[in-house]
SETIBA-938407 format. One line per 2 residues: number of its first residue (from 1); their letters; for each residue x, y, z of N, C-alpha, C. Coordinates in Angstrom, 3 decimals. Example, Ala and Ser with C-alpha at 12.3 -4.5 7.8 and 13.67 -1.06 7.14 Angstrom:
REM residues 2
1	AS	13.190 -5.690 7.800 12.300 -4.500 7.800 13.200 -3.300 7.800 ~ 12.850 -2.250 7.080 13.670 -1.060 7.140 12.900 0.030 7.870
This chain:
REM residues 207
1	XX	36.563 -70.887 1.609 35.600 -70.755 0.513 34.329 -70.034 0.959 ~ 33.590 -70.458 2.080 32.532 -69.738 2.491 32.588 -68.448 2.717
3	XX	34.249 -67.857 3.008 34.346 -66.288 3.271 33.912 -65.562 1.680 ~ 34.919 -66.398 1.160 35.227 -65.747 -0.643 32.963 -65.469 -0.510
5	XX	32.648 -66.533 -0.614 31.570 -66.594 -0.840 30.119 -65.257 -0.171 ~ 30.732 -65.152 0.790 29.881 -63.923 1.456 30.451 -63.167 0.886
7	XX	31.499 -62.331 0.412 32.102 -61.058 0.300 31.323 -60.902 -1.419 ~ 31.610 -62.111 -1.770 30.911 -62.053 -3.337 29.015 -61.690 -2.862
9	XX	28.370 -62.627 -2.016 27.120 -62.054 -1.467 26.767 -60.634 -1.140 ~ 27.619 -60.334 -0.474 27.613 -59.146 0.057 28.024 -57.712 -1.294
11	XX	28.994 -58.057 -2.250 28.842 -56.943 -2.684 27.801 -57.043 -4.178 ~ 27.528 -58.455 -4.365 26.145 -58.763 -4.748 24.771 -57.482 -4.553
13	XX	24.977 -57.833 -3.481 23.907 -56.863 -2.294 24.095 -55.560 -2.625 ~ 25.118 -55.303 -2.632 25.559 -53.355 -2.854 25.222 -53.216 -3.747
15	XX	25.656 -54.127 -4.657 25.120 -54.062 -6.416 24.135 -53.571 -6.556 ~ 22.941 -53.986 -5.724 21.290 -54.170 -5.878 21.085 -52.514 -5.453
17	XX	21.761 -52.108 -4.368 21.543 -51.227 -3.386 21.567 -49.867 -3.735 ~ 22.987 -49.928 -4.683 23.691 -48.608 -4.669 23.161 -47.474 -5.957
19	XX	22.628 -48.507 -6.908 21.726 -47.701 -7.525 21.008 -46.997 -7.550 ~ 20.250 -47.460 -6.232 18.714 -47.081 -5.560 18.897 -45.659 -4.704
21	XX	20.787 -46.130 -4.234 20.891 -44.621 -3.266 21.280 -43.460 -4.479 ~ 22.385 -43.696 -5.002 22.526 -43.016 -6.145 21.365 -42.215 -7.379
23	XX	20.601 -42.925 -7.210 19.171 -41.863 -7.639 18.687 -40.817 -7.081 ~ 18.424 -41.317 -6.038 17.713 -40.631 -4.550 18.728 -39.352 -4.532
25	XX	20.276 -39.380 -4.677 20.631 -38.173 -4.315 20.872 -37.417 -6.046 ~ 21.164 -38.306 -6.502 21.039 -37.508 -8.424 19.684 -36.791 -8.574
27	XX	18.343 -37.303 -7.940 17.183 -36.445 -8.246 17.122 -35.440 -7.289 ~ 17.564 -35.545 -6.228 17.742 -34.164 -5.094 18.488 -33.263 -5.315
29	XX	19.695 -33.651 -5.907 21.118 -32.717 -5.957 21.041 -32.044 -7.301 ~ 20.796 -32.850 -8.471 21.509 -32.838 -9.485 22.773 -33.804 -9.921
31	XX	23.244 -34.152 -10.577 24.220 -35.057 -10.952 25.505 -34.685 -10.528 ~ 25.805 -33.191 -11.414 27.287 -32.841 -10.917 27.123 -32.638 -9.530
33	XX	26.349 -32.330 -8.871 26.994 -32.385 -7.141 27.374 -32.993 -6.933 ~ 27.122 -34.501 -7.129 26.849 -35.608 -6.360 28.141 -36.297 -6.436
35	XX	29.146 -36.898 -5.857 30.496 -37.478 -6.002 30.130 -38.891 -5.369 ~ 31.042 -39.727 -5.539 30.964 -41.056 -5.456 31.350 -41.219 -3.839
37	XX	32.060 -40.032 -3.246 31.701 -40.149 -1.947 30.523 -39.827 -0.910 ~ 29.917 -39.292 -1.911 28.466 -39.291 -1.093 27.855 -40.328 -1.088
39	XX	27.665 -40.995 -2.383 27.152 -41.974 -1.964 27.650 -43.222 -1.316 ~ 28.514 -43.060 -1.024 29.658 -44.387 -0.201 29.079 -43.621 1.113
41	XX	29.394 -42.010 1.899 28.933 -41.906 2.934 27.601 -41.788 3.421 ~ 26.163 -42.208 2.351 24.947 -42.286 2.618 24.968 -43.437 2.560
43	XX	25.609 -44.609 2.475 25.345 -45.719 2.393 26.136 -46.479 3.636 ~ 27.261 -45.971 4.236 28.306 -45.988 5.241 28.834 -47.029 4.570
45	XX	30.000 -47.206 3.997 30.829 -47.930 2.644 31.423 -46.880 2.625 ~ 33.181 -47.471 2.103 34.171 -46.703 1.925 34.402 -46.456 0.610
47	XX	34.658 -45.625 -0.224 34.420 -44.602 -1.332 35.439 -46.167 -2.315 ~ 36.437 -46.771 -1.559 36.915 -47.912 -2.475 36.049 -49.105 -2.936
49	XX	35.254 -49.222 -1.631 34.164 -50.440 -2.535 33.611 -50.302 -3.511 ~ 32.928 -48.559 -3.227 32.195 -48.653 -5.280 33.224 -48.787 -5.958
51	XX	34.117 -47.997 -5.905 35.216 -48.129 -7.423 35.536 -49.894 -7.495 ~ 35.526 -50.687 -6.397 35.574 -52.255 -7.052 34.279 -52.611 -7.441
53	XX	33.152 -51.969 -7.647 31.945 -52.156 -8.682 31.601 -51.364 -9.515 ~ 32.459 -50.154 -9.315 31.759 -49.178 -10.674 33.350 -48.363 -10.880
55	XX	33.764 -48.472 -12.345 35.195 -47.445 -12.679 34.842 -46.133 -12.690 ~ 34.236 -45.722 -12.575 33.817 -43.950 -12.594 32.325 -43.880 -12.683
57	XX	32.126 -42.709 -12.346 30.431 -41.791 -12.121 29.778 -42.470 -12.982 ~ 30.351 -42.279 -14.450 29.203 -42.589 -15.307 28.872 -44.203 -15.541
59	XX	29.707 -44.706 -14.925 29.243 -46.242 -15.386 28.344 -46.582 -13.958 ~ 28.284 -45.792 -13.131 27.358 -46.325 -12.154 26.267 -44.782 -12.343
61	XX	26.204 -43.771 -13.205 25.010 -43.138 -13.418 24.157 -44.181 -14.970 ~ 24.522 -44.700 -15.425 24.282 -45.458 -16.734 23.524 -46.956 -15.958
63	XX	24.128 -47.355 -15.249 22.930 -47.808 -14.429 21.642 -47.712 -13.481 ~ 21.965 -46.421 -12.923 21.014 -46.189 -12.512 19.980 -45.305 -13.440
65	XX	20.235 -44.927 -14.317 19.707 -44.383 -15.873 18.273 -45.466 -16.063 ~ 19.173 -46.646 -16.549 18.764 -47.913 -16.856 17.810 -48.384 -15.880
67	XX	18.064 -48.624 -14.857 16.692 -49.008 -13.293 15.696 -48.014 -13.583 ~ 16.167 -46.952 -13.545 14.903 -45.952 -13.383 14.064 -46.204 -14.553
69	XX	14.867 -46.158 -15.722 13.945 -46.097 -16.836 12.632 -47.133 -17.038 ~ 13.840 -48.512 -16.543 13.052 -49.714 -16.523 11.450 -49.997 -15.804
71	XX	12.029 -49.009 -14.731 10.727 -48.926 -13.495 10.008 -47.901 -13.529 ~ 10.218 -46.921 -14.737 9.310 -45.941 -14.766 8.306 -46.650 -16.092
73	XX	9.272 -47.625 -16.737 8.545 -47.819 -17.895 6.937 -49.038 -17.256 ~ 7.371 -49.844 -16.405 6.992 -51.020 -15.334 6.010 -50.153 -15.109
75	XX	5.755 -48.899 -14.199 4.788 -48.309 -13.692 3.641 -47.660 -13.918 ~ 4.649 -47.345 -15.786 3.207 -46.679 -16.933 2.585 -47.694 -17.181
77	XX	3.098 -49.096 -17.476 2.338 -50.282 -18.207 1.364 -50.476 -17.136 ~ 1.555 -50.691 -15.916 0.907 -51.179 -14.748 -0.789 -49.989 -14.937
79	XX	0.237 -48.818 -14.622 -0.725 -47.809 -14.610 -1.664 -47.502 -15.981 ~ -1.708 -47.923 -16.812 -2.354 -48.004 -18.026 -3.283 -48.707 -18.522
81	XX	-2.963 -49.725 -17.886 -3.342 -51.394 -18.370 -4.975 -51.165 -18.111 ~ -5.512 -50.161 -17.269 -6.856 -50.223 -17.222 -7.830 -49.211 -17.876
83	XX	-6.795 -48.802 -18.655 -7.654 -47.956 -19.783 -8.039 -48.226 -20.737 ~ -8.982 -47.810 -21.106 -9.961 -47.827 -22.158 -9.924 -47.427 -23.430
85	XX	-9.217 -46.688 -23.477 -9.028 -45.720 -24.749 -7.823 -44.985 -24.468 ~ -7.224 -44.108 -25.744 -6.098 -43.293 -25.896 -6.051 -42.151 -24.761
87	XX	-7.508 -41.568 -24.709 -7.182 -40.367 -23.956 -7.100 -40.922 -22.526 ~ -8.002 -41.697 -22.013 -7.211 -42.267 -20.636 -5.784 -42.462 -20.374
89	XX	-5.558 -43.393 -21.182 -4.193 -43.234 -21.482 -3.020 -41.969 -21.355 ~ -3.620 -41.070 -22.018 -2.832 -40.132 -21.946 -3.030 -39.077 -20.524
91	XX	-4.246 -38.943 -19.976 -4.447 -38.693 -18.613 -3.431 -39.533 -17.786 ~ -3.354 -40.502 -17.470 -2.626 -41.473 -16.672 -0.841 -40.926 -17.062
93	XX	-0.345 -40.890 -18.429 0.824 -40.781 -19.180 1.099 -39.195 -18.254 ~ -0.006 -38.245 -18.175 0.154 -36.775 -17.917 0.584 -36.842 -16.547
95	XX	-0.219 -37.466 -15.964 -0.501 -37.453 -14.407 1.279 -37.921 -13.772 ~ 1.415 -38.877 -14.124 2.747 -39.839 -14.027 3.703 -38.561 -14.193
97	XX	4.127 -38.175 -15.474 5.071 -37.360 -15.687 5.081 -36.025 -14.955 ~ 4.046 -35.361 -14.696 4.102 -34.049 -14.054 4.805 -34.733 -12.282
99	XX	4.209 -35.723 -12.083 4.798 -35.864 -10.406 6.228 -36.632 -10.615 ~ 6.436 -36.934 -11.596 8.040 -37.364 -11.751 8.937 -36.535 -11.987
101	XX	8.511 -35.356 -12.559 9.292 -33.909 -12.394 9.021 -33.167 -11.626 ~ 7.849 -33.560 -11.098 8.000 -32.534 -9.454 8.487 -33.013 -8.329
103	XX	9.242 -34.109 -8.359 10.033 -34.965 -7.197 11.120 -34.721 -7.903 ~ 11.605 -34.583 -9.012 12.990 -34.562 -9.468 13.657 -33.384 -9.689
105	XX	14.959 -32.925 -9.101 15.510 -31.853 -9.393 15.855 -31.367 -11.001 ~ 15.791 -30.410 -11.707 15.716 -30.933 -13.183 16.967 -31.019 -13.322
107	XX	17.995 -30.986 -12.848 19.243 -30.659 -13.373 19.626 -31.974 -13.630 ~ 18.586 -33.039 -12.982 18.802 -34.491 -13.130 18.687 -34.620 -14.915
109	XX	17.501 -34.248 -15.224 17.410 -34.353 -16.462 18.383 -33.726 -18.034 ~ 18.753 -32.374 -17.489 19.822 -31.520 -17.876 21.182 -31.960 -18.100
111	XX	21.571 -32.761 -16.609 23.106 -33.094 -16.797 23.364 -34.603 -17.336 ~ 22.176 -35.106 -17.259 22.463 -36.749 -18.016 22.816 -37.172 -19.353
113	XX	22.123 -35.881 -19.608 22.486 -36.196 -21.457 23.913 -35.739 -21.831 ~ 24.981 -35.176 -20.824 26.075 -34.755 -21.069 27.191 -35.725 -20.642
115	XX	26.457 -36.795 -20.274 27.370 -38.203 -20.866 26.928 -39.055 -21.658 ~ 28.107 -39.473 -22.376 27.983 -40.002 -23.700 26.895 -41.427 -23.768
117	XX	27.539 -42.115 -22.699 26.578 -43.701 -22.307 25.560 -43.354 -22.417 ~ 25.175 -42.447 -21.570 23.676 -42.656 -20.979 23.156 -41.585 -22.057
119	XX	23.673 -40.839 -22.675 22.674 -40.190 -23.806 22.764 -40.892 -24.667 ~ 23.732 -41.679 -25.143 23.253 -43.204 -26.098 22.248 -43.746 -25.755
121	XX	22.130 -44.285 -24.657 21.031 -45.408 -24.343 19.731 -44.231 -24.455 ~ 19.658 -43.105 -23.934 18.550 -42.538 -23.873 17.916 -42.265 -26.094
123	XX	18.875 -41.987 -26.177 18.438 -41.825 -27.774 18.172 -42.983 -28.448 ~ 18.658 -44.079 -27.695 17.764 -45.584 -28.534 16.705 -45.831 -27.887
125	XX	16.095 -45.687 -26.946 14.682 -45.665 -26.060 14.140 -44.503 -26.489 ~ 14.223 -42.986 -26.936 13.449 -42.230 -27.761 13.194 -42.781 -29.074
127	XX	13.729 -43.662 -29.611 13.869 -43.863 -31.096 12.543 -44.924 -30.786 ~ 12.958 -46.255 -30.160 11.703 -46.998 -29.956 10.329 -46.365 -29.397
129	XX	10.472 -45.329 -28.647 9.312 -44.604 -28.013 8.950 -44.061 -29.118 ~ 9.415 -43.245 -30.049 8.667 -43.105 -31.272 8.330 -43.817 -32.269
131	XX	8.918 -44.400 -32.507 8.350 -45.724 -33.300 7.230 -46.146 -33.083 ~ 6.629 -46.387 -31.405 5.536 -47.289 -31.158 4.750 -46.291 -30.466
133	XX	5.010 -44.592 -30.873 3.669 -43.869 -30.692 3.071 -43.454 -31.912 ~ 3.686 -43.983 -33.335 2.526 -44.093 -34.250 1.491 -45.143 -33.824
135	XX	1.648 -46.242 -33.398 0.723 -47.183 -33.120 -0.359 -46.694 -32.391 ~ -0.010 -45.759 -31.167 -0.932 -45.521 -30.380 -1.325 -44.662 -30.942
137	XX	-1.185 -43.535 -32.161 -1.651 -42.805 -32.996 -2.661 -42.884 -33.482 ~ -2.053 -44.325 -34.005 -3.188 -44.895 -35.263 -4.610 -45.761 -34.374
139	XX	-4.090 -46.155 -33.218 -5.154 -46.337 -32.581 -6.029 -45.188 -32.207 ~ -5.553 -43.693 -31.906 -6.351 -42.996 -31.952 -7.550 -41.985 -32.834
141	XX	-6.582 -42.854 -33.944 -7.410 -42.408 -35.668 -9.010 -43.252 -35.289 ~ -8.413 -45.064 -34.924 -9.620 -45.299 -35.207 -10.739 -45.733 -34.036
143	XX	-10.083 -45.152 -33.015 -10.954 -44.827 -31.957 -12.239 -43.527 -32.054 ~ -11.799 -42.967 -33.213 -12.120 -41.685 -33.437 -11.737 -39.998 -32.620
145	XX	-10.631 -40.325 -31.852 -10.184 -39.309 -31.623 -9.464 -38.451 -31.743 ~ -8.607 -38.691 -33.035 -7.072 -38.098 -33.641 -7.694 -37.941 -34.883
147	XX	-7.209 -36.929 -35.603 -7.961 -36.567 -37.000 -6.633 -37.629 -38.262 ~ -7.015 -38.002 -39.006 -6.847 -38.950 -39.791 -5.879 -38.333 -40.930
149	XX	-6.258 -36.863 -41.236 -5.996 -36.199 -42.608 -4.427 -35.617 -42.176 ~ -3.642 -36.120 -41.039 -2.714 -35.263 -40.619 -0.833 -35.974 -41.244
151	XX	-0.060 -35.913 -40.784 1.350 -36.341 -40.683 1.836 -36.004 -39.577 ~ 1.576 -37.195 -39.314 2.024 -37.748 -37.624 3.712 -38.228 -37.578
153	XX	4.680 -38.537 -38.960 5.380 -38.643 -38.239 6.009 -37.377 -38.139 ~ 5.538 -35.871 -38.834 6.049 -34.689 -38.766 5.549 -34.258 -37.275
155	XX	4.623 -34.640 -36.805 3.771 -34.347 -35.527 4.554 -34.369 -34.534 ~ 4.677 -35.926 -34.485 5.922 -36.198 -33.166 7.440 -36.003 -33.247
157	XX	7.873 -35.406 -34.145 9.161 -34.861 -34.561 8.980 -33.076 -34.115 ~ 8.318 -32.830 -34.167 7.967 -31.489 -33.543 7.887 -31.628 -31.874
159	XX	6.734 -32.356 -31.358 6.451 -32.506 -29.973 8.228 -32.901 -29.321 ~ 9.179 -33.694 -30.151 10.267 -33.768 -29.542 11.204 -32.491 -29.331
161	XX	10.497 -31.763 -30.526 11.558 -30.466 -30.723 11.288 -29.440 -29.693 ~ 9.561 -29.848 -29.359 9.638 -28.927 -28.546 9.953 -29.284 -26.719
163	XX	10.145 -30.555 -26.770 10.561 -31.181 -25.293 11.995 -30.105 -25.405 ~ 12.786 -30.842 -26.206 14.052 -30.236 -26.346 14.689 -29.291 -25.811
165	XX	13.991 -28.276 -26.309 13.733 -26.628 -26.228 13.225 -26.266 -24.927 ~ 12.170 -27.040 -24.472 12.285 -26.968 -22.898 13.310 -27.000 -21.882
167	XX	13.915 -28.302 -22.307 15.188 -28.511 -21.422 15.780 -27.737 -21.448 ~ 16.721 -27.518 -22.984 17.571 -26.498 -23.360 17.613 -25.265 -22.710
169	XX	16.350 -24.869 -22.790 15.908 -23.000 -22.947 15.791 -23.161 -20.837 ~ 15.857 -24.569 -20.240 15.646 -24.609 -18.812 14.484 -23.473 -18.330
171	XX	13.262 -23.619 -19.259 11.559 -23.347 -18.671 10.958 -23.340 -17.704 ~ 11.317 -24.780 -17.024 11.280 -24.816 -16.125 11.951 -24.130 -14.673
173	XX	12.416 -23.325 -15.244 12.719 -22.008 -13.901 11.520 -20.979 -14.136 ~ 11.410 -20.935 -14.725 10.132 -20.208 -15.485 9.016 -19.881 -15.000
175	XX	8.705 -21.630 -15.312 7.435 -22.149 -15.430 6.903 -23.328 -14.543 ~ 5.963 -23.679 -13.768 5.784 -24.539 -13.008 6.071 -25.875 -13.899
177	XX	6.074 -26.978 -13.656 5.894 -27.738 -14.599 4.671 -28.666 -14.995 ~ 3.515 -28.009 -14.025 1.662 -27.853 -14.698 2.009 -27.476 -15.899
179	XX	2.331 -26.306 -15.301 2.124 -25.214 -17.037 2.839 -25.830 -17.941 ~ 4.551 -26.033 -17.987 4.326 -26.668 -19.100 3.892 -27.864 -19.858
181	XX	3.806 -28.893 -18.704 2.831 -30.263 -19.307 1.335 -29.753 -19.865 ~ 0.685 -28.824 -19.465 -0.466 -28.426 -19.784 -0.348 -28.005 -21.083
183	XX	0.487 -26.764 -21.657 0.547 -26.540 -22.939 1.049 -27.577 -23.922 ~ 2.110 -28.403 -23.594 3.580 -29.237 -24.415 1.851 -30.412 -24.613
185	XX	1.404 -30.594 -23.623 0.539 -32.160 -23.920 -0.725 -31.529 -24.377 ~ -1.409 -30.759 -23.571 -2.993 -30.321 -24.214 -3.470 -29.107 -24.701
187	XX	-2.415 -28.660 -25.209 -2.826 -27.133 -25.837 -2.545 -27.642 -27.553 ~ -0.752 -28.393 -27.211 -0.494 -28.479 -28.827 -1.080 -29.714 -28.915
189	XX	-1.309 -30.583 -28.472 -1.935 -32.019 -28.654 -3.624 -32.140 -29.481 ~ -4.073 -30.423 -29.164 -5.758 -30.509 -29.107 -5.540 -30.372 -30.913
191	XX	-4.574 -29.723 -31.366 -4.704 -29.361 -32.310 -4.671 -30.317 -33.400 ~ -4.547 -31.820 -32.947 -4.408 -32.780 -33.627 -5.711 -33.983 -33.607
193	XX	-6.810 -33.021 -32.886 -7.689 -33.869 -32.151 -9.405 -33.930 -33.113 ~ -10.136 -34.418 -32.936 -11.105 -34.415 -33.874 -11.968 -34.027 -32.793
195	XX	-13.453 -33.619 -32.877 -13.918 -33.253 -31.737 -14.469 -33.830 -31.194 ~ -14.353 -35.009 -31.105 -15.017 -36.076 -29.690 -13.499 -35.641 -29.351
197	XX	-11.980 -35.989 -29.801 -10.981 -35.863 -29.013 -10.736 -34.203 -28.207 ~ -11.466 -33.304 -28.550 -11.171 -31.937 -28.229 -11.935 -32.128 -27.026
199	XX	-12.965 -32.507 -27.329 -14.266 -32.411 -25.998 -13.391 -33.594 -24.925 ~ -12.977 -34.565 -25.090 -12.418 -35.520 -24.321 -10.785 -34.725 -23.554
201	XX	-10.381 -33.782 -24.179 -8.973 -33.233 -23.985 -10.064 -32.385 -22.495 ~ -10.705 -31.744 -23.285 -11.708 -30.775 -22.146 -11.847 -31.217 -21.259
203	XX	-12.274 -31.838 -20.780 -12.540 -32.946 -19.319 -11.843 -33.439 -19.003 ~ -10.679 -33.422 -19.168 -9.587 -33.846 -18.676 -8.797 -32.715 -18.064
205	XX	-9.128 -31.449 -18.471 -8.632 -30.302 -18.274 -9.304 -29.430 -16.904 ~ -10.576 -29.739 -16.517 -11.146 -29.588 -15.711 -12.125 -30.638 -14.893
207	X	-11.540 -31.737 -14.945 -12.273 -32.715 -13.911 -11.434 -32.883 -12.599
């Protein structure tokens, strides 16, 4: 019984583990490089143990989908929590995302949505992410920094269209990805801004 019992411990343990390696080489490589024997031989594990925890790529990329998301979401709240207002907020939101795509290969981002799981789960976490950025919207109406007279939910139905189109159109060969967080967040963003929010976009642009 105590053997049964470690082997269950132990691949317990991998459980925890293999996610963590499996990122690390999905954001370096790209996804399609990456085979389930790499990560069995970065981990020194034989390519059969994952398959007795994961039936194929995507059910162990759908978890690690899921960790990341969880802990990127963990890191904005953390990182937020001491702001003051919307546009801090969105400084902190900017800052975060430009160094999470400059550590990540994009093809990470490119090839994920071309499985079905994990572009499910990703399109019900956009759906709630929009949902609860009218809130922070409307907090910025009455903070006084978002102009009031607008249609916000046509606003952020655009800002998605134009993420989209980024990916799609792959810009980012292009374009550093300063440049495009700079235009995608504070070029089209200003245009929604009242002018304490324009002057506040400003200083953020050069501080």
């Amino acid at each position: 019984m105590q053997e049964i019992k470690d082997i269950s411990d132990y691949k317990l343990n991998l459980k925890e583990r293999i996610p963590d390696v499996a990122l690390q080489l999905f954001t370096e490589r790209g996804i399609n490089s990456v085979r389930m024997d790499d990560v069995a031989q970065t981990m020194g594990i034989s390519k059969r143990t994952i398959y007795e925890l994961y039936d194929k790529k995507e059910d162990l990329l759908f978890e690690v989908v899921v960790k990341h998301f969880k802990q990127r979401m963990d890191r904005m709240e953390q990182a937020v929590s001491h702001c003051s207002n919307v546009m801090e907020i969105l400084l902190e939101v900017y800052h975060m995302k430009v160094s999470n795509f400059k550590e990540t290969n994009p093809l990470f981002f490119t090839e994920m949505i071309r499985y079905p799981q994990v572009k499910k789960f990703l399109d019900e976490q956009n759906n709630l992410m929009r949902d609860s950025s009218y809130g922070f919207i409307q907090r910025g109406v009455e903070e006084g920094y978002f102009r009031a007279d607008l249609n916000y939910q046509m606003a952020v139905l655009q800002f998605d269209a134009m993420g989209e189109y980024i990916m799609q159109k792959e810009l980012y060969r292009q374009y550093s990805i300063e440049d495009i967080f700079r235009n995608l967040v504070f070029v089209s963003l200003r245009g929604l801004c009242t002018d304490k929010g324009i002057k506040a976009i400003d200083e953020m642009l050069f501080q």
